[in-house]
C-alpha positions as CSV (number, residue, x, y, z in Angstrom):
1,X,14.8,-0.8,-23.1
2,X,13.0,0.4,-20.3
3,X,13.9,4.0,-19.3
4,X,12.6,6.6,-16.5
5,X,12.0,10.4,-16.9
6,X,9.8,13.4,-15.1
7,X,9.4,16.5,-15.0
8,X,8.2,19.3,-12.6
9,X,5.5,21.2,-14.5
10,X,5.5,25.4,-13.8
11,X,2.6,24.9,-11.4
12,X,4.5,22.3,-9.2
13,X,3.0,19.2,-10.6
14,X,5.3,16.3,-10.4
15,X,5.3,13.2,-13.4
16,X,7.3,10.6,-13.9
17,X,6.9,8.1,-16.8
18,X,8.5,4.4,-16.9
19,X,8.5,3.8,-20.7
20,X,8.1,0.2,-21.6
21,X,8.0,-1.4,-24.9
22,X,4.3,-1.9,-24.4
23,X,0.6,-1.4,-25.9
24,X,-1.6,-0.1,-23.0
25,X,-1.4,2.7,-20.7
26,X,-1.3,3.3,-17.5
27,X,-1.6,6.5,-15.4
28,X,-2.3,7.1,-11.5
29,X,-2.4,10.5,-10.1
30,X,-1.6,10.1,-6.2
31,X,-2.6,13.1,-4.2
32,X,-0.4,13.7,-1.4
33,X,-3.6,13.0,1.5
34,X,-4.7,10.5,3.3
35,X,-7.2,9.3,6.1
36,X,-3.8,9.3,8.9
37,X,-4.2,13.0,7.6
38,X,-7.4,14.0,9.1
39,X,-8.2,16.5,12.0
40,X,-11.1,15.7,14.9
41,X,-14.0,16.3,13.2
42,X,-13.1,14.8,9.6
43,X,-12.4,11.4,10.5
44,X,-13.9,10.1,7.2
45,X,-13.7,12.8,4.9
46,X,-10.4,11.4,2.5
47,X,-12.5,8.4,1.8
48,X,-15.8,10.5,1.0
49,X,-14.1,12.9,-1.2
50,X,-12.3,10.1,-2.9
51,X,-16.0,8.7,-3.8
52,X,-17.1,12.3,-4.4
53,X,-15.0,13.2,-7.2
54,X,-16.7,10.3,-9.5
55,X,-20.1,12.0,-9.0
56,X,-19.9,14.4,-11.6
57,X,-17.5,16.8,-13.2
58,X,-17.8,20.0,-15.2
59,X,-17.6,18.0,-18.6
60,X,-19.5,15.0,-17.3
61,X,-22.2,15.9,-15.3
62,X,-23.3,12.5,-13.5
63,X,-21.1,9.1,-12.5
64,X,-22.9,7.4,-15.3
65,X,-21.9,10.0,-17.3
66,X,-18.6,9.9,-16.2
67,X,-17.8,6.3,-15.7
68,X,-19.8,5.7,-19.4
69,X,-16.9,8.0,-20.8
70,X,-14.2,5.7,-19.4
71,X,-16.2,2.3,-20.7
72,X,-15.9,4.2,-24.1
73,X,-12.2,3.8,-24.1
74,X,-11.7,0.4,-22.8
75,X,-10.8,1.6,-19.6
76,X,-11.3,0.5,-15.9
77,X,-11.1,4.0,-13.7
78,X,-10.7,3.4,-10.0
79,X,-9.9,5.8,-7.0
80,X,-8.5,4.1,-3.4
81,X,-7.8,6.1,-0.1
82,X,-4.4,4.9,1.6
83,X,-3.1,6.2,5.2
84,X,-1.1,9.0,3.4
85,X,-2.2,9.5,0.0
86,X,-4.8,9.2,-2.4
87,X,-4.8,7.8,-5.8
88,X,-7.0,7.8,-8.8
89,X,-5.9,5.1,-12.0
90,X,-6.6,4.1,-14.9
91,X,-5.6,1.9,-17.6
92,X,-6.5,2.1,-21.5
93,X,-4.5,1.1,-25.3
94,X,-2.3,3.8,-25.8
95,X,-4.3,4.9,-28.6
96,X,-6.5,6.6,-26.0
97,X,-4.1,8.5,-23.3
98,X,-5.3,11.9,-24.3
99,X,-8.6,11.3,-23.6
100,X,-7.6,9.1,-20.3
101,X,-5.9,12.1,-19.1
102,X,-9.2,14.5,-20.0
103,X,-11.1,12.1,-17.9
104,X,-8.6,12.1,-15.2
105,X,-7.9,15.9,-15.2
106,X,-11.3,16.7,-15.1
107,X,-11.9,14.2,-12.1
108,X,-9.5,16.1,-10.1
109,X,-10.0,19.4,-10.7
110,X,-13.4,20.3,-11.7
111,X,-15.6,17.9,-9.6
112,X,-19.4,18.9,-9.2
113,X,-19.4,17.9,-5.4
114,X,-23.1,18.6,-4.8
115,X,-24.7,17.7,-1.5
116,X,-27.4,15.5,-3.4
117,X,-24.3,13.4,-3.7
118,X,-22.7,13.6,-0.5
119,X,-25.9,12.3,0.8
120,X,-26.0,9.3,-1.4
121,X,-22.1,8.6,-0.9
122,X,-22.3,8.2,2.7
123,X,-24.7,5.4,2.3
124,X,-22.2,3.5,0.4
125,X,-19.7,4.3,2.9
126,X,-21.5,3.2,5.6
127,X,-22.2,0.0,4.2
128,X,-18.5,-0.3,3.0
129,X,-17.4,0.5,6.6
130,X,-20.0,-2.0,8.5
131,X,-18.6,-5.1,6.1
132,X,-15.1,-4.0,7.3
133,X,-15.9,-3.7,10.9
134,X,-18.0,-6.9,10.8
135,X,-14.8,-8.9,8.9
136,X,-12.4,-7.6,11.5
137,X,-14.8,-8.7,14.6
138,X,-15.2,-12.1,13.2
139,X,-11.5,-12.3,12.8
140,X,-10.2,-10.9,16.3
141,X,-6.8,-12.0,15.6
142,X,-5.9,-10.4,12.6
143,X,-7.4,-7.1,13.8
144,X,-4.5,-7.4,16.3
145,X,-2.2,-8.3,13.3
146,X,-3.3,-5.3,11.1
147,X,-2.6,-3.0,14.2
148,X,0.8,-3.9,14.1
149,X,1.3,-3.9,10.5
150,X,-0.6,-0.3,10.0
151,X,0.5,1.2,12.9
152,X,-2.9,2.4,13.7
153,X,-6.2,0.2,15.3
154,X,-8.4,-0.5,12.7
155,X,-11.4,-1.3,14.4
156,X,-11.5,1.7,17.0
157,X,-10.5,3.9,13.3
158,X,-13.7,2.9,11.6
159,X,-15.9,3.5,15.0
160,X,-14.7,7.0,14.5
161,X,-15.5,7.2,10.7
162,X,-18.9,5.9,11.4
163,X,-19.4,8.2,14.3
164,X,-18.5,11.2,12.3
165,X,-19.8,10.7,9.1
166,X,-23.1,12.5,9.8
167,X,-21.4,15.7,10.2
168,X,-19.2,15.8,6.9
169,X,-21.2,18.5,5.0
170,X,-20.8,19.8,1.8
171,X,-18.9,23.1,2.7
172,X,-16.3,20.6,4.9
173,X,-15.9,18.5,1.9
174,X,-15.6,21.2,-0.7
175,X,-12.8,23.1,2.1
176,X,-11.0,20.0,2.2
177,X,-10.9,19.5,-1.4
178,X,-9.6,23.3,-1.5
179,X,-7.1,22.9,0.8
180,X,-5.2,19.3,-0.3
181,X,-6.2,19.0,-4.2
182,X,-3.3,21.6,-5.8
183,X,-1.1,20.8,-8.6
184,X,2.1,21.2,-6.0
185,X,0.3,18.6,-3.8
186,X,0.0,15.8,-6.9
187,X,2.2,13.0,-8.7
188,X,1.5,11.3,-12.0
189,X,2.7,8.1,-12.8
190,X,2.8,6.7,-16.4
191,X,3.6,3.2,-17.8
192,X,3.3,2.3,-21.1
193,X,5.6,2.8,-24.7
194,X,4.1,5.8,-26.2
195,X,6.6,8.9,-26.9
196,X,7.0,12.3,-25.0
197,X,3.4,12.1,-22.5
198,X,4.1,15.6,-20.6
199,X,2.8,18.1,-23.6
200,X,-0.5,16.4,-23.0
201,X,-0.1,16.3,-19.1
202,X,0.8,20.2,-19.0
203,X,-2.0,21.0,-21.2
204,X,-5.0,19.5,-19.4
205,X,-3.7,19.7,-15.6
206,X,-2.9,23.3,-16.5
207,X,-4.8,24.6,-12.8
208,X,-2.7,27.0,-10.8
209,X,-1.4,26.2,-7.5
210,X,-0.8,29.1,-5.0
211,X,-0.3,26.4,-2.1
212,X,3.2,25.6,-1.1
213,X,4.5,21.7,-0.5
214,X,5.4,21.0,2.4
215,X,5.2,17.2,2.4
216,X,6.5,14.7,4.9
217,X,5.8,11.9,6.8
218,X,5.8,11.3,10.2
219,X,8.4,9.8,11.9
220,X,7.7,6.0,12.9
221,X,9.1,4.0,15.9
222,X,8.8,-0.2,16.1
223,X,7.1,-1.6,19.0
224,X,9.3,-3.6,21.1
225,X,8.8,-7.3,22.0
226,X,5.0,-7.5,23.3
227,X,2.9,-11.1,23.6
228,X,-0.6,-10.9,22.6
229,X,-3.2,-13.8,23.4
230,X,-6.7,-13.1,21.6
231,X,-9.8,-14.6,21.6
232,X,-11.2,-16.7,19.1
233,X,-14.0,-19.0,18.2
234,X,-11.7,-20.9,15.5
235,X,-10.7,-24.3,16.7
236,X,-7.1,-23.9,14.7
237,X,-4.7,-21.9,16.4
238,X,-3.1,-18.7,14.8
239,X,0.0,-17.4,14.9
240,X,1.9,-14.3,13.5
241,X,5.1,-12.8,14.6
242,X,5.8,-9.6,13.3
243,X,9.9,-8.1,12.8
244,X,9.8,-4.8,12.0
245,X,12.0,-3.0,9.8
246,X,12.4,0.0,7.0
247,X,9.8,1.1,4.6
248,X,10.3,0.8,0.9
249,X,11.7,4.6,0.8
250,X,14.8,3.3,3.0
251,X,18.0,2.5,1.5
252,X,18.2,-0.5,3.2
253,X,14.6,-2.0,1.9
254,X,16.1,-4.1,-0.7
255,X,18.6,-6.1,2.4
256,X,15.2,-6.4,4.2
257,X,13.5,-8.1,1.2
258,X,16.5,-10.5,0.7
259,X,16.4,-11.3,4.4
260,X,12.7,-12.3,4.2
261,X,13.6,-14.6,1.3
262,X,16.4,-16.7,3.0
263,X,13.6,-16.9,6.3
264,X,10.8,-17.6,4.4
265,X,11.3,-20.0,1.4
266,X,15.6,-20.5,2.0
267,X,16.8,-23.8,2.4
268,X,16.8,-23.9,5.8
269,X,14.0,-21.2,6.4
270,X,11.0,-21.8,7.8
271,X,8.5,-22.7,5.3
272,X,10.1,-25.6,4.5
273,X,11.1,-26.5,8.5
274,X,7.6,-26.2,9.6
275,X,5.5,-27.0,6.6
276,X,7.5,-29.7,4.1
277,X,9.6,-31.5,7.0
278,X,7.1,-31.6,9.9
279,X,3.9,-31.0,8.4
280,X,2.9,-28.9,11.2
281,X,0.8,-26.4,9.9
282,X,-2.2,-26.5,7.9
283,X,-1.3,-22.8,6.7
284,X,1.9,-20.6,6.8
285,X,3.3,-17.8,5.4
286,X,6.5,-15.6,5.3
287,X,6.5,-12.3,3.7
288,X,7.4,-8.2,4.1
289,X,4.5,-5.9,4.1
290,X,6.1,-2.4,3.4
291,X,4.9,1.4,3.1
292,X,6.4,5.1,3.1
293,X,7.2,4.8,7.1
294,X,8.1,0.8,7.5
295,X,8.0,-2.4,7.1
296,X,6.9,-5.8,8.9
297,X,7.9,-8.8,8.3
298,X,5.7,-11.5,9.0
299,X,5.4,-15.2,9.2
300,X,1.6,-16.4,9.8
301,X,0.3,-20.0,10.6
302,X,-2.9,-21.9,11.1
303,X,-2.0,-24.7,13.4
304,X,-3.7,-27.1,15.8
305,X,-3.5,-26.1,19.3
306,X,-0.5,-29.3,20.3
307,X,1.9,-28.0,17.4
308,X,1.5,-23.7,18.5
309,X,4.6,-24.3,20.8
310,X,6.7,-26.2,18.3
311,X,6.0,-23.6,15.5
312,X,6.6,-20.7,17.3
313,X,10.2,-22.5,18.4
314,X,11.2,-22.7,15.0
315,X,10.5,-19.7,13.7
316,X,12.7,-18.1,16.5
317,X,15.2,-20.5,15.9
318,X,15.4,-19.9,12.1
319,X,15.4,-16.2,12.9
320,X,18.4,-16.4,15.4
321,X,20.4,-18.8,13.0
322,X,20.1,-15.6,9.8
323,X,23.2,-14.5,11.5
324,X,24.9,-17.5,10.9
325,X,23.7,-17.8,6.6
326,X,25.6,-18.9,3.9
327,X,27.1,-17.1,0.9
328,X,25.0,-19.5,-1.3
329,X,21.7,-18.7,0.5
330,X,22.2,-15.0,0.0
331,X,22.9,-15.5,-3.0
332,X,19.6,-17.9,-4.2
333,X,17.5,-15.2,-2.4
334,X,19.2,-12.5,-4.2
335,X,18.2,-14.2,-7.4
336,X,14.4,-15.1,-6.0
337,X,13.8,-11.5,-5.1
338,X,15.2,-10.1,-8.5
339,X,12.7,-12.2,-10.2
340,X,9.8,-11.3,-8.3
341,X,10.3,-7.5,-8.9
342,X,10.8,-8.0,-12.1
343,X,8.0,-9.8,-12.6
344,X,5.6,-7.4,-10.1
345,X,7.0,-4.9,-13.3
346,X,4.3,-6.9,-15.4
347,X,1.8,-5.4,-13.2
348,X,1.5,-1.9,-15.0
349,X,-0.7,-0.3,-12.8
350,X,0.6,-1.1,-9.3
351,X,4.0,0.1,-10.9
352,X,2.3,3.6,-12.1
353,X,0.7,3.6,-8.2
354,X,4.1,2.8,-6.6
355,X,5.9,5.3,-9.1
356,X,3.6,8.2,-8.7
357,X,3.7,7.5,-4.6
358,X,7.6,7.7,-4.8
359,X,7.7,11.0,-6.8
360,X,5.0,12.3,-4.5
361,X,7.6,12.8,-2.2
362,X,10.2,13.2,-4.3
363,X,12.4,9.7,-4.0
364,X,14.1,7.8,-7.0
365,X,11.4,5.1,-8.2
366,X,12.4,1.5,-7.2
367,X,13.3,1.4,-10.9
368,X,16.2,3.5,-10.8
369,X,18.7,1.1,-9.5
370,X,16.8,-1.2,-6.7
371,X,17.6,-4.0,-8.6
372,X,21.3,-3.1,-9.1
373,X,21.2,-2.5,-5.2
374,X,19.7,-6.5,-4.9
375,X,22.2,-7.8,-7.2
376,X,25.0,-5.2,-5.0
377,X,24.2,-7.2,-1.7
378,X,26.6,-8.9,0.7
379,X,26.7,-11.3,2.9
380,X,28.1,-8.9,5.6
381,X,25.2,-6.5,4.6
382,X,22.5,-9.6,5.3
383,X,24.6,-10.7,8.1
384,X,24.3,-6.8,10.1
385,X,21.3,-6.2,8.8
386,X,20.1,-9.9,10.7
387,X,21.5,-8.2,13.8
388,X,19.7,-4.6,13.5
389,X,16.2,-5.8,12.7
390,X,15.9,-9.3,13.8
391,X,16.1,-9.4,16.9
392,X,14.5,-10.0,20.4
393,X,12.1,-7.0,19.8
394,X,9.3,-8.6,17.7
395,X,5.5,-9.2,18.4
396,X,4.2,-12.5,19.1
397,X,0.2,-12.7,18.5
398,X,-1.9,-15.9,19.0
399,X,-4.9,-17.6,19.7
400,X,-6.7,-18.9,22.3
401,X,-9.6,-20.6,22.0
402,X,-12.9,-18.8,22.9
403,X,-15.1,-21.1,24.7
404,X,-18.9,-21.1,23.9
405,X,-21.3,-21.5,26.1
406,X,-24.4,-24.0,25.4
């Protein structure tokens, strides 16, 4: 049987370990800063730390060093840089956690950060943020999208990275490092099926932490309705609406995810309207994209330009008749939904990212009764939830056709 536990270690380190009745490990430490985090100034300097701390570390001196240690154990070591937090993973046969935890430990706490590297870091940045900025101007459209769904504009965010990445030194790296990277400040995940993992956790992330927590997000308020026409050189026509609602640390998250279902693949949603009735789109999609602050509901298509009209009347209408659903289609959602989340389970380390983010701030992991609260859900719930968040106040972006000059 699968069971949770944690434990707050005397230096304010926070684990949590999902035991499953697996063979491999896997273990995310999520630090509680992100690039929404930064100051004027440090625009940039989350994601160059993140790709500082595989540089070299007090036991292993160089990133071939380092990244030669994890190849030893079978293991695949990876860092990523998210709005609020940053996380560092891994994933080896249980055989190997003590040493997966060394390399981890010593990632984290004791990195070299030398300017030599900074130097070479920021060239790979650069050309990480150029491809970015280049994908996002060739697709004008879903820049807009990705606004909506990040809450923040991409495109005028990596202007500012690139613009300030010059002047992010080594003593502004090594002061930033300083002032986020305490034990009081991180959360470990673990998923796998070996026995007690916090002796080994206590004994290598042993480094004191005189900093005090004091972790929350901000607050987060939904656009209301806005229509936005972009420019584009594709001849199909796109189209996304966007319904926003609460983020995966809301109670109600689990009634949002059911509601998506019965709009997206129900029997009368609008997959199955638009796409296997009408055979309207050449594309479409239907789906909730959540984090700590919301979540957006979307429903994409790729279209020619004489069907845009007809799509976006459907969707609207399916959206207005969720009100109106049936016990049964609650109910086959219900079921859909369950599966999925048990299945995303298999997916050991998203789950020790997504557990480790939850006990970051200190909220029961979606595997502590989320899918009890699935299996709990009403009709009435589905039916005042349909009347909170899907409303008139969505987002309507679409294409219009740029046109080229000879």
């Amino acid at each position: 049987m699968d069971s949770v536990t944690r434990k707050v270690f005397p230096n304010g380190l926070r684990a949590v370990f999902l035991k499953k009745p697996i063979s491999s490990v896997s273990i995310v430490v999520s630090v509680g800063v992100g690039f929404l985090d930064e100051k004027k100034g440090h625009v940039g300097i989350s994601h160059l730390l993140e790709h500082m701390l595989f540089d070299g570390t007090k036991k292993w001196k160089s990133e071939f060093m380092f990244n030669d240690a994890a190849e030893q154990l079978g293991g695949n070591i990876n860092g990523s840089t998210e709005e609020y937090f940053t996380s560092f993973e891994i994933r080896v046969a249980e055989e190997n956690f003590s040493e997966a935890v060394e390399l981890l430990s010593d990632l984290i706490q004791h990195p070299l950060l030398l300017a030599k590297d900074i130097k070479k870091e920021k060239k790979v940045i650069e050309a990480e943020l150029l491809a970015r900025k280049d994908f996002l101007k060739k697709n004008p459209v879903k820049a807009v999208l990705y606004r909506y769904i990040d809450g923040f504009d991409p495109i005028k965010y990596l202007d500012e990275e690139l613009k300030e990445l010059d002047s992010l030194d080594e003593k502004k790296v090594k002061s930033y490092y300083t002032t986020n990277y305490y034990p009081k400040n991180m959360a470990i995940g673990i998923v796998g099926g070996m026995g007690d993992p916090f002796p080994v956790l206590e004994k290598l992330f042993c480094q004191k932490s005189e900093s005090t927590l004091n972790r929350a997000l901000p607050s987060y308020s939904p656009p209301k309705k806005a229509i936005e026409k972009v420019t584009d050189i594709d001849k199909l026509s796109s189209t996304y609406f966007c319904w926003f609602g609460p983020g995966f640390f809301d109670e109600e998250s689990a009634v949002f995810e059911v509601c998506a279902k019965i709009l997206s693949k129900g029997e009368n949603g609008i997959v199955k309207e638009i796409r296997f009735e009408q055979g309207l789109v050449y594309e479409i999609d239907a789906s909730v994209h959540s984090d700590e602050r919301k979540g957006v509901f979307v429903v994409s298509a790729k279209t020619s330009k004489k069907n845009v009209k007809k799509v976006q009347k459907i969707v609207l209408e399916k959206v207005k008749l969720l009100t109106n659903v049936s016990e049964s289609e609650v109910e086959k959602a219900k079921k859909s939904v369950l599966a999925e989340n048990i299945l995303e389970m298999e997916e050991y380390i998203e789950v020790a990212r997504v557990v480790s983010n939850f006990e970051l701030y200190n909220k029961k992991t979606p595997y502590e009764g989320y899918f009890e609260k699935i299996k709990s859900i009403t009709l009435g719930d589905v039916k005042a939830f349909a009347k909170k968040c899907f409303g008139d106040d969505y987002v309507l972006i679409s294409s219009k056709e740029k046109k080229l000059k000879c």
